[in-house]
mmCIF entry with sequence, helices, sheets and N, C-alpha, C, O atoms, coordinates in Angstrom:
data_MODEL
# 
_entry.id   MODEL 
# 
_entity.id                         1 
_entity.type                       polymer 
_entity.pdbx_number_of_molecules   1 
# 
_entity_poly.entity_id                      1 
_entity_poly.type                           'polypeptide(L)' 
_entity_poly.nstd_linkage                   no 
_entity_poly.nstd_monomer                   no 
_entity_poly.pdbx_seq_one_letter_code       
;(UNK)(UNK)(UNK)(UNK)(UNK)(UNK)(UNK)(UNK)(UNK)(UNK)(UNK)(UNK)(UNK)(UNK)(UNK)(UNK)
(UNK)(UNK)(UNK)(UNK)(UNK)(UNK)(UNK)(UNK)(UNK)(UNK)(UNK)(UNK)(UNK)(UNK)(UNK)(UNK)
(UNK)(UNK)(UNK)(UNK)(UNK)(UNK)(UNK)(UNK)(UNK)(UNK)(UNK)(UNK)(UNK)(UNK)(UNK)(UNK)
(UNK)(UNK)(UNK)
;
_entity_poly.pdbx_seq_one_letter_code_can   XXXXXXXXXXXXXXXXXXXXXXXXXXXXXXXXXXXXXXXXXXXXXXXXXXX 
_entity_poly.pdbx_strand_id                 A 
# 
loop_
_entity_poly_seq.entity_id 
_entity_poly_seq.num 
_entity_poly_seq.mon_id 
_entity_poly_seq.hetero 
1 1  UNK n 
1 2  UNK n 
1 3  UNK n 
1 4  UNK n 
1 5  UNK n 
1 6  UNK n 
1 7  UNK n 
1 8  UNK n 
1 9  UNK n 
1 10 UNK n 
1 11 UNK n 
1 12 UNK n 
1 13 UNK n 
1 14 UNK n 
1 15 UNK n 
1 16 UNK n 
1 17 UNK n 
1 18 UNK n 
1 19 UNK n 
1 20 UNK n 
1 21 UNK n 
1 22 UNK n 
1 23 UNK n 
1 24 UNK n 
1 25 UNK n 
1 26 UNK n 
1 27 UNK n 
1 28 UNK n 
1 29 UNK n 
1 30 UNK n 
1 31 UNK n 
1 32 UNK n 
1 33 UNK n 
1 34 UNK n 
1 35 UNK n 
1 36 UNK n 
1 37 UNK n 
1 38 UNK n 
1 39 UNK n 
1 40 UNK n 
1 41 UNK n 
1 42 UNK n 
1 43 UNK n 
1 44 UNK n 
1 45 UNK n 
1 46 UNK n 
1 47 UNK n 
1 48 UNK n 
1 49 UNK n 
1 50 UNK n 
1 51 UNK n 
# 
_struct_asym.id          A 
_struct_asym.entity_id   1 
# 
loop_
_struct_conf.conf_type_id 
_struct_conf.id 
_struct_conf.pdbx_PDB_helix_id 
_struct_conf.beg_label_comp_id 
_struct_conf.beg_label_asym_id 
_struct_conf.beg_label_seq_id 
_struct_conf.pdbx_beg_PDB_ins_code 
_struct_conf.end_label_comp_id 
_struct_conf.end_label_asym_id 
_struct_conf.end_label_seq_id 
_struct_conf.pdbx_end_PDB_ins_code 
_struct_conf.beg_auth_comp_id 
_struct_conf.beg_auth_asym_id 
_struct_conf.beg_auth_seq_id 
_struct_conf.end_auth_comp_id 
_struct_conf.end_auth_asym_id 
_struct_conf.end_auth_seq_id 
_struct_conf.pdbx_PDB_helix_class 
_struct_conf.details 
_struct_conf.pdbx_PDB_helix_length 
HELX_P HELX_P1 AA1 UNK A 4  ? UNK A 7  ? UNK A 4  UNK A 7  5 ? 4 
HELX_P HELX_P2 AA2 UNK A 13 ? UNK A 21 ? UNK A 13 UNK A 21 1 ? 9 
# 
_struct_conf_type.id          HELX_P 
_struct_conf_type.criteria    ? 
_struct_conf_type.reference   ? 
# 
loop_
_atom_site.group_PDB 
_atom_site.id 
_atom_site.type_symbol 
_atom_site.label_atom_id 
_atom_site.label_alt_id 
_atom_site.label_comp_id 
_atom_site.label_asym_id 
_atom_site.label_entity_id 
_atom_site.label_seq_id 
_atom_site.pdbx_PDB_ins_code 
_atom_site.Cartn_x 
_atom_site.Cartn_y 
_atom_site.Cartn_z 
_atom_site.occupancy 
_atom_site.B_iso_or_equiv 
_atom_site.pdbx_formal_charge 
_atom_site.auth_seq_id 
_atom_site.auth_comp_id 
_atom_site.auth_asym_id 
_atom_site.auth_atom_id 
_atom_site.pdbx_PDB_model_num 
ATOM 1   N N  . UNK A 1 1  ? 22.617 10.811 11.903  1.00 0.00 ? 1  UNK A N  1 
ATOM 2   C CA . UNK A 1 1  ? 23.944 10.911 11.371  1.00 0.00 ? 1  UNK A CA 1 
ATOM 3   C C  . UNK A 1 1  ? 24.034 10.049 10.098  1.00 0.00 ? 1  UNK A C  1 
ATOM 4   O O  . UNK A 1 1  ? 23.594 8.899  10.072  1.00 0.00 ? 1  UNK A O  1 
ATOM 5   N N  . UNK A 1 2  ? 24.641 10.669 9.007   1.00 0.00 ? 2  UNK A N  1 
ATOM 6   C CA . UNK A 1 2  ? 24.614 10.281 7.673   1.00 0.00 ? 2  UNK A CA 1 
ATOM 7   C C  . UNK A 1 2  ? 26.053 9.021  7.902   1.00 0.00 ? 2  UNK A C  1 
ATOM 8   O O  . UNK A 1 2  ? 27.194 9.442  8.086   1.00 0.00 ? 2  UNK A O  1 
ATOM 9   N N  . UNK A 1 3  ? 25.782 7.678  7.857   1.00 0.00 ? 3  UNK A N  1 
ATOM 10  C CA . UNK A 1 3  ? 26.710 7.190  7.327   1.00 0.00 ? 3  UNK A CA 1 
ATOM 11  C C  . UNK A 1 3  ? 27.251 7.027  6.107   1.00 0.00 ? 3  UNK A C  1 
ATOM 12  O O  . UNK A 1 3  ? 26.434 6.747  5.230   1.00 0.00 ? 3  UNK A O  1 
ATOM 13  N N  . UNK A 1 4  ? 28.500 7.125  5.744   1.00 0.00 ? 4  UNK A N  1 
ATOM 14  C CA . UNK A 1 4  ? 29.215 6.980  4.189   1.00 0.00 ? 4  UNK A CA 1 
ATOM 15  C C  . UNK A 1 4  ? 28.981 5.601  3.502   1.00 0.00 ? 4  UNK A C  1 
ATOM 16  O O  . UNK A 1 4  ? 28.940 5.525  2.274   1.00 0.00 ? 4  UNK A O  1 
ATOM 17  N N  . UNK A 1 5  ? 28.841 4.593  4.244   1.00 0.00 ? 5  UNK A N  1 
ATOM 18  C CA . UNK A 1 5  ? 28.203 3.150  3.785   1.00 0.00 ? 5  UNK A CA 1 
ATOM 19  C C  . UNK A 1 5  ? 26.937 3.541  2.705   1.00 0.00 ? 5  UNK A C  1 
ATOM 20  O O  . UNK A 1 5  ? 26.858 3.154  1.539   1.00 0.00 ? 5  UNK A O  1 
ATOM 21  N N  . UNK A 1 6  ? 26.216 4.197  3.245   1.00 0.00 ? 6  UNK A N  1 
ATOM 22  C CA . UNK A 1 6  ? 24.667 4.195  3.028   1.00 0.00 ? 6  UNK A CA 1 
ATOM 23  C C  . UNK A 1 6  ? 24.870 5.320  1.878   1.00 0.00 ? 6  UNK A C  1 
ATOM 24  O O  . UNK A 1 6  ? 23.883 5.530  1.172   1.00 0.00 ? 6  UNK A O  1 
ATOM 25  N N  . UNK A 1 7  ? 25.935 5.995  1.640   1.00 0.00 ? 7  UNK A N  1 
ATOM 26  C CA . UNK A 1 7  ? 25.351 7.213  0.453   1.00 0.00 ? 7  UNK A CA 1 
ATOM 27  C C  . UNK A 1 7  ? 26.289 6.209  -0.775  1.00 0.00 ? 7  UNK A C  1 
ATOM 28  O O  . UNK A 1 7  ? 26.435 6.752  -1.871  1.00 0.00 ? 7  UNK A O  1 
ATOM 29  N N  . UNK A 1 8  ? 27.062 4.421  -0.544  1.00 0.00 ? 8  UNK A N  1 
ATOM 30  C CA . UNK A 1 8  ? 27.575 4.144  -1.739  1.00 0.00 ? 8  UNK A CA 1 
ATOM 31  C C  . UNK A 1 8  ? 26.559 3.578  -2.823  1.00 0.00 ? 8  UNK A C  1 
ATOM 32  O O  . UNK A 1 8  ? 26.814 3.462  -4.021  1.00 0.00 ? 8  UNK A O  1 
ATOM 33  N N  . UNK A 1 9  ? 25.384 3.250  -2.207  1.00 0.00 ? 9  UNK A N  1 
ATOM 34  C CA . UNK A 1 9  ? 24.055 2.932  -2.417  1.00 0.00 ? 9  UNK A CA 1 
ATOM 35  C C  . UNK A 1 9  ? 23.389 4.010  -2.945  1.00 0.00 ? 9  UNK A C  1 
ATOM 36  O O  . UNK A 1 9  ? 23.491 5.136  -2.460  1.00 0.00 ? 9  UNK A O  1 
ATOM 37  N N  . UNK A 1 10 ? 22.329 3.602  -4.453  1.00 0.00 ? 10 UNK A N  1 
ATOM 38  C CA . UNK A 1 10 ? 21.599 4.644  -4.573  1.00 0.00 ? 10 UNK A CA 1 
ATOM 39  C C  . UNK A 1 10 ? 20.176 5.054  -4.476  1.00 0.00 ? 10 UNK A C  1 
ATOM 40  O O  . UNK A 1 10 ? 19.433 5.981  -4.797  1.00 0.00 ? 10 UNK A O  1 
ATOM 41  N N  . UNK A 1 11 ? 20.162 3.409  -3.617  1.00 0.00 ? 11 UNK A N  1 
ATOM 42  C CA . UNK A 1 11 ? 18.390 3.448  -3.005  1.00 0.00 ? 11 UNK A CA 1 
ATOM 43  C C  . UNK A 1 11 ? 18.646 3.525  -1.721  1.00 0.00 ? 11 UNK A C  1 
ATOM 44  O O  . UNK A 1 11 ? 17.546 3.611  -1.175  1.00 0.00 ? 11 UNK A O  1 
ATOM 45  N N  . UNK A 1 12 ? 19.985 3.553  -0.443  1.00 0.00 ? 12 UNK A N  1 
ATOM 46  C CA . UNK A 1 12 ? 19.628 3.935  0.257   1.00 0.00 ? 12 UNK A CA 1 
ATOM 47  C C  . UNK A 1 12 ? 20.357 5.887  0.411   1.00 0.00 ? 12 UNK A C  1 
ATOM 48  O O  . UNK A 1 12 ? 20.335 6.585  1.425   1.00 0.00 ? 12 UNK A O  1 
ATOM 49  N N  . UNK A 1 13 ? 20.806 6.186  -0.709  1.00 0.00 ? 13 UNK A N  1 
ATOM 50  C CA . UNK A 1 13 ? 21.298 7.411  -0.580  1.00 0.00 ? 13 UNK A CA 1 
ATOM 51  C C  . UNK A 1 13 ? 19.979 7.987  -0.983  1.00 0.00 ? 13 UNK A C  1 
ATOM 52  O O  . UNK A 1 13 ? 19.622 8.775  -0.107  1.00 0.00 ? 13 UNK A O  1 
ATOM 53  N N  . UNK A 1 14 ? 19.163 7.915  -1.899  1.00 0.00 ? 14 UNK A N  1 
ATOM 54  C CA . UNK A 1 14 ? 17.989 8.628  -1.579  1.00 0.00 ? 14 UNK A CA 1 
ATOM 55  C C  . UNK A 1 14 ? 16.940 8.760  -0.586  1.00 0.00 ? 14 UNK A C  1 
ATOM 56  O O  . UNK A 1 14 ? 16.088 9.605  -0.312  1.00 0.00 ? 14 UNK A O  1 
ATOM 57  N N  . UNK A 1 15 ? 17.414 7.269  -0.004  1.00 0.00 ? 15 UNK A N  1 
ATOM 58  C CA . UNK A 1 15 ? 16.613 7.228  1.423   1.00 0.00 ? 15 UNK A CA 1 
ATOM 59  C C  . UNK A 1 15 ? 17.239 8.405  2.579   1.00 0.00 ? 15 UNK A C  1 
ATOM 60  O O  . UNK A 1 15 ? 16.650 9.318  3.156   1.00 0.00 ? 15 UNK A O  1 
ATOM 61  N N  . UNK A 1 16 ? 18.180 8.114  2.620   1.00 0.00 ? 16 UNK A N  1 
ATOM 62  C CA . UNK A 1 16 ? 18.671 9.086  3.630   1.00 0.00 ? 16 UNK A CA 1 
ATOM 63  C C  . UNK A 1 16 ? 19.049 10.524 3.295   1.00 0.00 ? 16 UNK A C  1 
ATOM 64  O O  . UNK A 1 16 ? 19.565 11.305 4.095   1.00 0.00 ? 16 UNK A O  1 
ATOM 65  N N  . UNK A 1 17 ? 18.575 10.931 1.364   1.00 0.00 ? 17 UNK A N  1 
ATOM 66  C CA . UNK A 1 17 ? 17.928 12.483 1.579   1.00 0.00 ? 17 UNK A CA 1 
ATOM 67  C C  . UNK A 1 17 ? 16.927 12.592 2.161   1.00 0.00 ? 17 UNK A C  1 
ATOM 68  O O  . UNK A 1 17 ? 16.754 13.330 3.131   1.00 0.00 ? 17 UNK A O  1 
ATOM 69  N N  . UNK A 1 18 ? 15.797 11.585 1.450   1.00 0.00 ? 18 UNK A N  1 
ATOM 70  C CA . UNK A 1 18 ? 14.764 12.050 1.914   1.00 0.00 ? 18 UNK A CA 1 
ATOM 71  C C  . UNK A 1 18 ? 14.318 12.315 3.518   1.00 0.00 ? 18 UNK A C  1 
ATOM 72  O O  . UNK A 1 18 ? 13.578 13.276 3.727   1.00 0.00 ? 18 UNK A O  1 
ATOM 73  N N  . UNK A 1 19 ? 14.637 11.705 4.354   1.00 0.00 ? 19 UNK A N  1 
ATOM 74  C CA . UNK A 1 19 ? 15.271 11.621 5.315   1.00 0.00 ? 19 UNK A CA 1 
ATOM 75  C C  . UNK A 1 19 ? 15.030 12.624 6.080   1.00 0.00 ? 19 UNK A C  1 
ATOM 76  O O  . UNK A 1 19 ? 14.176 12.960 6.901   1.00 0.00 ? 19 UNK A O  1 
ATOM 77  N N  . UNK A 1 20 ? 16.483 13.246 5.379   1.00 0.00 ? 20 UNK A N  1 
ATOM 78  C CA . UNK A 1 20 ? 16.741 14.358 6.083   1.00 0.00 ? 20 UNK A CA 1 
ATOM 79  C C  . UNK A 1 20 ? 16.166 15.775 5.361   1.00 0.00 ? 20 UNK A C  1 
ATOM 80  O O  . UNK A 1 20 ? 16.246 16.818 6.009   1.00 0.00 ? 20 UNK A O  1 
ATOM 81  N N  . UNK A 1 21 ? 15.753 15.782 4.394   1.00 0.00 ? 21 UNK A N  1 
ATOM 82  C CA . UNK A 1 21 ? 14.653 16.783 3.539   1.00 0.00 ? 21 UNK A CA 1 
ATOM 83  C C  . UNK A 1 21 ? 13.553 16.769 4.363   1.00 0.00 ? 21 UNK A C  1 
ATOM 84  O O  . UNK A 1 21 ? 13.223 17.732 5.055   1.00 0.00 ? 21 UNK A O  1 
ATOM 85  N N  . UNK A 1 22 ? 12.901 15.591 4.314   1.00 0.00 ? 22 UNK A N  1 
ATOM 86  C CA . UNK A 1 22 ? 11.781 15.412 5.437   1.00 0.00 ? 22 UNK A CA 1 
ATOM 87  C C  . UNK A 1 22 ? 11.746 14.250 6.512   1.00 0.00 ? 22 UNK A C  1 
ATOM 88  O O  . UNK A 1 22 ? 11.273 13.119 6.404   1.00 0.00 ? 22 UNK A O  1 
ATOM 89  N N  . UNK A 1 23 ? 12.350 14.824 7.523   1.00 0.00 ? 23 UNK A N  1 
ATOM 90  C CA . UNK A 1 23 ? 11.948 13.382 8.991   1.00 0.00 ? 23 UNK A CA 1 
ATOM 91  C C  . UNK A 1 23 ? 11.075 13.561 8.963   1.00 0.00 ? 23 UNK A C  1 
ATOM 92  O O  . UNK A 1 23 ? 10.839 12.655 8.163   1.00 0.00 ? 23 UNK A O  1 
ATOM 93  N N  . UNK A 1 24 ? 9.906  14.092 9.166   1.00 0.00 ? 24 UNK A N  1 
ATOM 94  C CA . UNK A 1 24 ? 8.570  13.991 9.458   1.00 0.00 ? 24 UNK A CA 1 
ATOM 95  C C  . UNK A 1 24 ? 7.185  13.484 8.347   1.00 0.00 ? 24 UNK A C  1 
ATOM 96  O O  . UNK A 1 24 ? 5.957  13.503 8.421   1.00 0.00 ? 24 UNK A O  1 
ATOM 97  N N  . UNK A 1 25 ? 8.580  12.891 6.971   1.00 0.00 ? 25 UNK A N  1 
ATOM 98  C CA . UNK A 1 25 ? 7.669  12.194 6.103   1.00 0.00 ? 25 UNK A CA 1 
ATOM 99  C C  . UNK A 1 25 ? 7.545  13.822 4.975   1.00 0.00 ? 25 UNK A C  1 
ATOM 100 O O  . UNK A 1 25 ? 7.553  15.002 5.327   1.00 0.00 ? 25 UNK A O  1 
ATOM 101 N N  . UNK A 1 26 ? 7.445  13.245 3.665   1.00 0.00 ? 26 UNK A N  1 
ATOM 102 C CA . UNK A 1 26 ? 7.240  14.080 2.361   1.00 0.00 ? 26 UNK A CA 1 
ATOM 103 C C  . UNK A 1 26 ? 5.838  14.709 2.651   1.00 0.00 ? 26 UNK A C  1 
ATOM 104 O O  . UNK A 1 26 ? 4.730  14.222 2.875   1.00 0.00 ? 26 UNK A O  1 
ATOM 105 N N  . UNK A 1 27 ? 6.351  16.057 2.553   1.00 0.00 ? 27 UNK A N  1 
ATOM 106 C CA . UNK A 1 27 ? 5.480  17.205 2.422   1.00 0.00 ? 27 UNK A CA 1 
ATOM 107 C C  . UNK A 1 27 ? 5.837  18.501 1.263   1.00 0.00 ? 27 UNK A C  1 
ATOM 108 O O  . UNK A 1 27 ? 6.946  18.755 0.792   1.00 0.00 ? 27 UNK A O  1 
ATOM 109 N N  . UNK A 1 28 ? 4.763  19.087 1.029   1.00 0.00 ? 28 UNK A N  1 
ATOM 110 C CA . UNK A 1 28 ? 4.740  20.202 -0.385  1.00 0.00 ? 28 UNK A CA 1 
ATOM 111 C C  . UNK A 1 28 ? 5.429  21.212 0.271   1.00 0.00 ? 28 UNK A C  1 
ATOM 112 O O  . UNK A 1 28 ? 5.033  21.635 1.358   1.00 0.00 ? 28 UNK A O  1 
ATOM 113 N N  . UNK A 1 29 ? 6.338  21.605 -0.233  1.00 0.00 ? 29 UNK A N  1 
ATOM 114 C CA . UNK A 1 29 ? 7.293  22.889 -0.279  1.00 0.00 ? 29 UNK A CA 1 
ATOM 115 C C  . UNK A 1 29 ? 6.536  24.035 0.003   1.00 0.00 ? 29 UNK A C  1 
ATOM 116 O O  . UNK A 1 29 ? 6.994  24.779 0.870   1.00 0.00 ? 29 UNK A O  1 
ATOM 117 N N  . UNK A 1 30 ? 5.478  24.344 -0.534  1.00 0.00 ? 30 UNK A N  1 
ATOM 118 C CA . UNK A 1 30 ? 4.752  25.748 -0.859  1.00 0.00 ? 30 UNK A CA 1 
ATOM 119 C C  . UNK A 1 30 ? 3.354  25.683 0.445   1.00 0.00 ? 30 UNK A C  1 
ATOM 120 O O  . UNK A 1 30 ? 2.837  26.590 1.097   1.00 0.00 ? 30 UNK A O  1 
ATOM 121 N N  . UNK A 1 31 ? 2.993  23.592 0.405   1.00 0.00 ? 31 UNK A N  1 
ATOM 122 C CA . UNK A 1 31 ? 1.904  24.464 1.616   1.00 0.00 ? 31 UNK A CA 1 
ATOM 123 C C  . UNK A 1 31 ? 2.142  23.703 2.311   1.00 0.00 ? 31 UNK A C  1 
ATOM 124 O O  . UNK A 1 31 ? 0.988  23.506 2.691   1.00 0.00 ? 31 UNK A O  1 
ATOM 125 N N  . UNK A 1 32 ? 2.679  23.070 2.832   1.00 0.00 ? 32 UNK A N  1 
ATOM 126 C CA . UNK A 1 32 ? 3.903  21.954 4.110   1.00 0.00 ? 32 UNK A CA 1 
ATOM 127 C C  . UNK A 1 32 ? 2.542  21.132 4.027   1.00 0.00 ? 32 UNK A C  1 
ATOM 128 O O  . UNK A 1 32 ? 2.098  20.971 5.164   1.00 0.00 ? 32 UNK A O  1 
ATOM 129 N N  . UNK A 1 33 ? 1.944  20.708 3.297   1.00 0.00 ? 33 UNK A N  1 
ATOM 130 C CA . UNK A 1 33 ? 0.759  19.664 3.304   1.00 0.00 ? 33 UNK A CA 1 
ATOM 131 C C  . UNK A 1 33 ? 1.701  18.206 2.682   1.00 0.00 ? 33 UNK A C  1 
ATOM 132 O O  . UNK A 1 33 ? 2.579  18.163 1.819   1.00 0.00 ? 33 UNK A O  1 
ATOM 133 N N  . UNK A 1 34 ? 1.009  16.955 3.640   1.00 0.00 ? 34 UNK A N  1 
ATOM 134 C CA . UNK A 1 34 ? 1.914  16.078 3.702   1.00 0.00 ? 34 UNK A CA 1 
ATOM 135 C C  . UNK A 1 34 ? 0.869  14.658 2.813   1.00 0.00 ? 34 UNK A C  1 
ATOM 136 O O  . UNK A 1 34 ? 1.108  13.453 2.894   1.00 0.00 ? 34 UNK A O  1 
ATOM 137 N N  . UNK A 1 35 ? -0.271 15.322 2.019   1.00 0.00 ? 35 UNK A N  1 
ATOM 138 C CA . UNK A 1 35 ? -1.195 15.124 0.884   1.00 0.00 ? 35 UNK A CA 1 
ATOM 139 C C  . UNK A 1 35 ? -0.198 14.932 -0.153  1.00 0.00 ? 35 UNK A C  1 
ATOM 140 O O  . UNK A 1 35 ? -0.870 14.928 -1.185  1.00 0.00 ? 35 UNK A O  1 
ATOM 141 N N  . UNK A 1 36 ? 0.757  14.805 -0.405  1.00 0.00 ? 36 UNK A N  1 
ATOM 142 C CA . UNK A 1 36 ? 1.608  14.801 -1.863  1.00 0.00 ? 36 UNK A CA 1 
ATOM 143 C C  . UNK A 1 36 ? 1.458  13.524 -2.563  1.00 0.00 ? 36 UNK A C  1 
ATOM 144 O O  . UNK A 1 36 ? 1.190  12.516 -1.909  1.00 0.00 ? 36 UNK A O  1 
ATOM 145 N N  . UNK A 1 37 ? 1.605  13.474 -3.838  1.00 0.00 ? 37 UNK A N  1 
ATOM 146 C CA . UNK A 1 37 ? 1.646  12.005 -4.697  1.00 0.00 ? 37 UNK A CA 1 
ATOM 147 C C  . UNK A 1 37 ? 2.843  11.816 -5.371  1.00 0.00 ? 37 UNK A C  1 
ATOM 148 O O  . UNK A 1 37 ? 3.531  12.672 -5.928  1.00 0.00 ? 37 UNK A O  1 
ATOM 149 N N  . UNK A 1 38 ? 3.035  10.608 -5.273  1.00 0.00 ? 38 UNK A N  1 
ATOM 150 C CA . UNK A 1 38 ? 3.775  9.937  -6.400  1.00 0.00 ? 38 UNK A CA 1 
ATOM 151 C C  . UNK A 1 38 ? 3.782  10.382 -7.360  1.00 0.00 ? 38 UNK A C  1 
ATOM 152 O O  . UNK A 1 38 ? 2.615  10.296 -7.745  1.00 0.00 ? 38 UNK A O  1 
ATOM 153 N N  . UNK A 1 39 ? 4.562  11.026 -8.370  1.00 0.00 ? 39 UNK A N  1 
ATOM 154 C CA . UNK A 1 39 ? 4.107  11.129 -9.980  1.00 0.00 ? 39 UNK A CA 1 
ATOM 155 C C  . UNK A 1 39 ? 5.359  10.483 -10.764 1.00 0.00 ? 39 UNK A C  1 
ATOM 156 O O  . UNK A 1 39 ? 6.002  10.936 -11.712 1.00 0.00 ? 39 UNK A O  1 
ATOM 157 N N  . UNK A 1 40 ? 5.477  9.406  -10.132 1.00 0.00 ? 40 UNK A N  1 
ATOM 158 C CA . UNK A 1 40 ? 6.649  8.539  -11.072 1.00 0.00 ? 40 UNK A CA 1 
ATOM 159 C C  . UNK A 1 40 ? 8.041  8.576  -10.959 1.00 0.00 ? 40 UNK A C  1 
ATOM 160 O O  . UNK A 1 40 ? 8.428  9.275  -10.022 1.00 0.00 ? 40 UNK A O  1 
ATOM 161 N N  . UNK A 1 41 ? 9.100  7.923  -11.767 1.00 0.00 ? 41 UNK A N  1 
ATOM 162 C CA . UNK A 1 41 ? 9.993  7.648  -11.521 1.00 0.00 ? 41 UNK A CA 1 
ATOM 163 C C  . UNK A 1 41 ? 10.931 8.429  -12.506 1.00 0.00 ? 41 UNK A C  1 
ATOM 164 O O  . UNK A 1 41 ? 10.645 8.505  -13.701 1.00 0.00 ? 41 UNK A O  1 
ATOM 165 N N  . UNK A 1 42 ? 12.130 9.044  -11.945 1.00 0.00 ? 42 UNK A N  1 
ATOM 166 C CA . UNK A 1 42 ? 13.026 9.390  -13.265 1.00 0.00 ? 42 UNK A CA 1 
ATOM 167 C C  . UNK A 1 42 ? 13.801 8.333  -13.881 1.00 0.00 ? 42 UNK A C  1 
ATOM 168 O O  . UNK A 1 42 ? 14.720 7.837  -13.229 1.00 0.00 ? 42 UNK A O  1 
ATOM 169 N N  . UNK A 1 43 ? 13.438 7.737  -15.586 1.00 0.00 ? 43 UNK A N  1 
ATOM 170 C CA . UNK A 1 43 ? 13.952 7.085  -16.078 1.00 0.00 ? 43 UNK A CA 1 
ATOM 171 C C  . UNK A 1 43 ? 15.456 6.565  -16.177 1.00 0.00 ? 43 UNK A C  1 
ATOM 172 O O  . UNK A 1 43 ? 15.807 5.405  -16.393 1.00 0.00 ? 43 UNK A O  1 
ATOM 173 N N  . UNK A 1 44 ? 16.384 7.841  -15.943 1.00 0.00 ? 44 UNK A N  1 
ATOM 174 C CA . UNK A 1 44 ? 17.639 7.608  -15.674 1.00 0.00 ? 44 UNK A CA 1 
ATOM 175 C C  . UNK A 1 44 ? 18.528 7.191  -14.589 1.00 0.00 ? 44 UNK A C  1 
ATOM 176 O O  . UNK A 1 44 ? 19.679 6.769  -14.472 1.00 0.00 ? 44 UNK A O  1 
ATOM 177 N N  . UNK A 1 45 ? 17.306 7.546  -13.677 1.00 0.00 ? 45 UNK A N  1 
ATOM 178 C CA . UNK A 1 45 ? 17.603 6.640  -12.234 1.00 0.00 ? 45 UNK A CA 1 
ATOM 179 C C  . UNK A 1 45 ? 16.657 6.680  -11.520 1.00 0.00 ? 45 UNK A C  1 
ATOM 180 O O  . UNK A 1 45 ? 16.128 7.659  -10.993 1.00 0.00 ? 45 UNK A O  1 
ATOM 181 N N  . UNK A 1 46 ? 16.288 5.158  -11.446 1.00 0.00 ? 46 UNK A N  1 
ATOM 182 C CA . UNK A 1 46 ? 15.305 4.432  -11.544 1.00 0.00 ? 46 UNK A CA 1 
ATOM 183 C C  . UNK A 1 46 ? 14.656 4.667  -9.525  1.00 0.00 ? 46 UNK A C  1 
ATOM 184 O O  . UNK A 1 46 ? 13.480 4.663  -9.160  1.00 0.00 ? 46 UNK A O  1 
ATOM 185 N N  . UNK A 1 47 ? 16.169 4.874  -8.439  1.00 0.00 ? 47 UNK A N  1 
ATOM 186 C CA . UNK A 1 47 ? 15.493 4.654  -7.381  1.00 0.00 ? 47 UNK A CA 1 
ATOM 187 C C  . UNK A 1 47 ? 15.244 6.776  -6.890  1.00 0.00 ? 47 UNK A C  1 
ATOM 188 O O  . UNK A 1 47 ? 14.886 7.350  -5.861  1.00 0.00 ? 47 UNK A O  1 
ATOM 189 N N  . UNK A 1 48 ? 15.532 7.101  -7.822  1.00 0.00 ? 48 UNK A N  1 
ATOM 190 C CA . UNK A 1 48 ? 14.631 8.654  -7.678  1.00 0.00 ? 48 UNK A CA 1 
ATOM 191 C C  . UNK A 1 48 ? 13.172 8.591  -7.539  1.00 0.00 ? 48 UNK A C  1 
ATOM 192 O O  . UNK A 1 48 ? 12.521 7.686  -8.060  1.00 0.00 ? 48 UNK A O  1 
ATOM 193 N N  . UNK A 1 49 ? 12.792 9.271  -7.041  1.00 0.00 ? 49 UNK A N  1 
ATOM 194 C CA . UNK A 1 49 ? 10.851 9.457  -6.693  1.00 0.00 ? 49 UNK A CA 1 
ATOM 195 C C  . UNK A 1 49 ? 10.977 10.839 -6.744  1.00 0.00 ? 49 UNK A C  1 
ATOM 196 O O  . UNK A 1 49 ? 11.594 11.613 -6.011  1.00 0.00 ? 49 UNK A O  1 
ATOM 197 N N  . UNK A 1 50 ? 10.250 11.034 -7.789  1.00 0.00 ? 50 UNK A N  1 
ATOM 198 C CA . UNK A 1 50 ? 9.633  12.179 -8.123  1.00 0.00 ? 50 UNK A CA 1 
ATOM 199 C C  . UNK A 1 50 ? 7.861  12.795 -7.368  1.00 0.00 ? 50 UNK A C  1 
ATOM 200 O O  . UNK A 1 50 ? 6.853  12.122 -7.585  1.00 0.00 ? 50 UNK A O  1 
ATOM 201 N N  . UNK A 1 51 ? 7.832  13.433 -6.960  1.00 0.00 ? 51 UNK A N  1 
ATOM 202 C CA . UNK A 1 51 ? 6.331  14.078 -6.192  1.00 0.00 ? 51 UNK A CA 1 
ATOM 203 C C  . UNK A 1 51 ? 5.511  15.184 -6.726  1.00 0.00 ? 51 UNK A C  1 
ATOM 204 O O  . UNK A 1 51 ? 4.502  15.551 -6.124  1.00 0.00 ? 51 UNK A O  1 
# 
């Protein structure tokens, strides 16, 4: 359950997409392989993770 506390935050509102995008941990869209990398940060907001 999404608390409203946690989405006023924008390192833990991305926590709790990711979350819920993936409970079972970041995996590739196209081959559900859970091999994915880091490829940096979006400059404009800084606690985004890009894959």
């Amino acid at each position: 359950m999404v608390k409203p506390h946690d989405l006023l935050d924008n390192t833990k509102c991305y926590e709790q997409i990711r979350q819920h995008c993936w409970p079972d941990g970041v995996s590739c869209p196209h081959c559900m392989s859970q091999g994915v990398t880091r490829q940096g940060k979006d400059d404009t907001q800084p606690d985004r993770q890009c894959y």
